[in-house]
N, C-alpha and C positions, 0 to 999 in steps of 0.2 A: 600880811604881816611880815613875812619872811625878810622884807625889804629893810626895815628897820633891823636887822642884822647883816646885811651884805654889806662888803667892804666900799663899795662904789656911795654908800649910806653916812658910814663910816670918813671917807674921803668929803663929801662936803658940811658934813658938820664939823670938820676938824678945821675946813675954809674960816667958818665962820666961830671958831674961838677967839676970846679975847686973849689978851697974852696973859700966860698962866691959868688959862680956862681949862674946865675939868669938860669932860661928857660921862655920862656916868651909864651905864645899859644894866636893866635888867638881864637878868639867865636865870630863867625857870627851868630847873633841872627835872623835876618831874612829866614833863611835858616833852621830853626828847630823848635820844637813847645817846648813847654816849659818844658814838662815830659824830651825831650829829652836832654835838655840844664841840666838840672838835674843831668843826669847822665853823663854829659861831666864834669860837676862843681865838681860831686862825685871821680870821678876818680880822675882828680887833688887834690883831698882833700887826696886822700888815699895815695900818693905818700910823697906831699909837705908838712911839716908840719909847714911852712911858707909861707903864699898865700894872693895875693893882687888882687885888680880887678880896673883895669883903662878904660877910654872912651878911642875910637882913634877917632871915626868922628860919625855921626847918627846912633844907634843901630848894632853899631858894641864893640864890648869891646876886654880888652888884660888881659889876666890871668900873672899874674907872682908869680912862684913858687922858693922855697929855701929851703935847708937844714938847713941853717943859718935864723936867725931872719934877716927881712927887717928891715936897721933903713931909716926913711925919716927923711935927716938933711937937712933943707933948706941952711944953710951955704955951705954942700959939694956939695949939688946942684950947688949951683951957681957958686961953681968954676969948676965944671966939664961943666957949661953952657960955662963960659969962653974961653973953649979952643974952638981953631979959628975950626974945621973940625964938632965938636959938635953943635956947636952955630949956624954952616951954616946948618946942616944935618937939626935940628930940626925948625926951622925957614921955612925952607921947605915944613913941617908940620903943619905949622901954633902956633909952639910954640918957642914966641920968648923972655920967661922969667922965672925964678923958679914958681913963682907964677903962671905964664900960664901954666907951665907942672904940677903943684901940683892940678890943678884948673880939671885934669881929673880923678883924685884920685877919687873910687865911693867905697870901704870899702876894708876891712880887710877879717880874715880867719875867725873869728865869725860870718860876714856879709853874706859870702858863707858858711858855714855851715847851718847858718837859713836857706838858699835858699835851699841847696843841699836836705837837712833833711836826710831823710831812702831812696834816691833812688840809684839804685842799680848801680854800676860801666857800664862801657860801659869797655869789657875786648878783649883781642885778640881771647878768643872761646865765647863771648857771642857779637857781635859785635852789640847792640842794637840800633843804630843809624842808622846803614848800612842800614837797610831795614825798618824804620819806613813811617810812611806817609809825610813827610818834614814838612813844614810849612800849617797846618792845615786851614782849613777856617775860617776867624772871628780869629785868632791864633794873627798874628800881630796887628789889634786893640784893642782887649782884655790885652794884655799886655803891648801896651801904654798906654791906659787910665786906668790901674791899679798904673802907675807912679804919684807921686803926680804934681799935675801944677807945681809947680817951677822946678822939672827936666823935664816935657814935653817943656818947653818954654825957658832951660837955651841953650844958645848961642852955637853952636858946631861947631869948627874946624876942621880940620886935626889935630889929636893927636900925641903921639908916635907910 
């Protein structure tokens, strides 16, 4: 699995964007300690040079990456909310308005960069994730209550 986070992963799905193509990655936060989320966040940095970080439901989040700049127009939002298969899709999700989907928005690629900082790619020959120790002891408390109260306590759905 590891491989679907390496930047060498990374690199040819970004080959095969359309222009203005999204790739969007899971980050299951519970399932890794935070050194290693690092270098999942690193890799995508090194690829993407447009990168966003969204909630989808409890400590779980969605990377999305671009060659193109992301613009958030709350206008095209809404009209892409509109259409009858999107509207139903994401509703299903617990997101049944712009503002509901914009409301998972948690920062930008300056956001992930601060996080990422110096740590080192997770690569196809250095596969550093692949055999770390997972989710460390005291790992998942430690990095909730590093969260300030108001994102500990804000309300979480099913996201995108």
């Amino acid at each position: 699995m590891v491989n679907l986070y390496s930047r060498d992963f990374y690199a040819l799905a970004r080959q095969r964007l359309n222009s203005n193509g999204l790739l969007a990655q899971w980050w299951p936060l519970p399932t890794q300690n935070d050194e290693d989320s690092r270098s999942l966040v690193r890799s995508f940095l090194d690829v993407f040079p447009h990168a966003t970080l969204w909630t989808t439901e409890l400590h779980e989040m969605l990377l999305i990456g671009s060659v193109e700049p992301i613009q958030l127009d709350a206008t095209r939002i809404a009209a892409r909310l509109a259409r009858p298969g999107m509207s139903t899709a994401l509703r299903e999700v617990g997101i049944a308005s712009p503002a509901a989907l914009l409301a998972t928005y948690i920062t930008d690629r300056a956001g992930l960069e601060h996080y990422a900082q110096d740590a080192p790619p997770t690569t196809d020959d250095r596969p550093r994730i692949e055999y770390a120790a997972g989710l460390r002891r005291g790992e998942f408390a430690r990095t909730h209550e590093d969260q300030p109260a108001a994102v500990q306590s804000r309300p979480r759905g099913r996201g995108p």
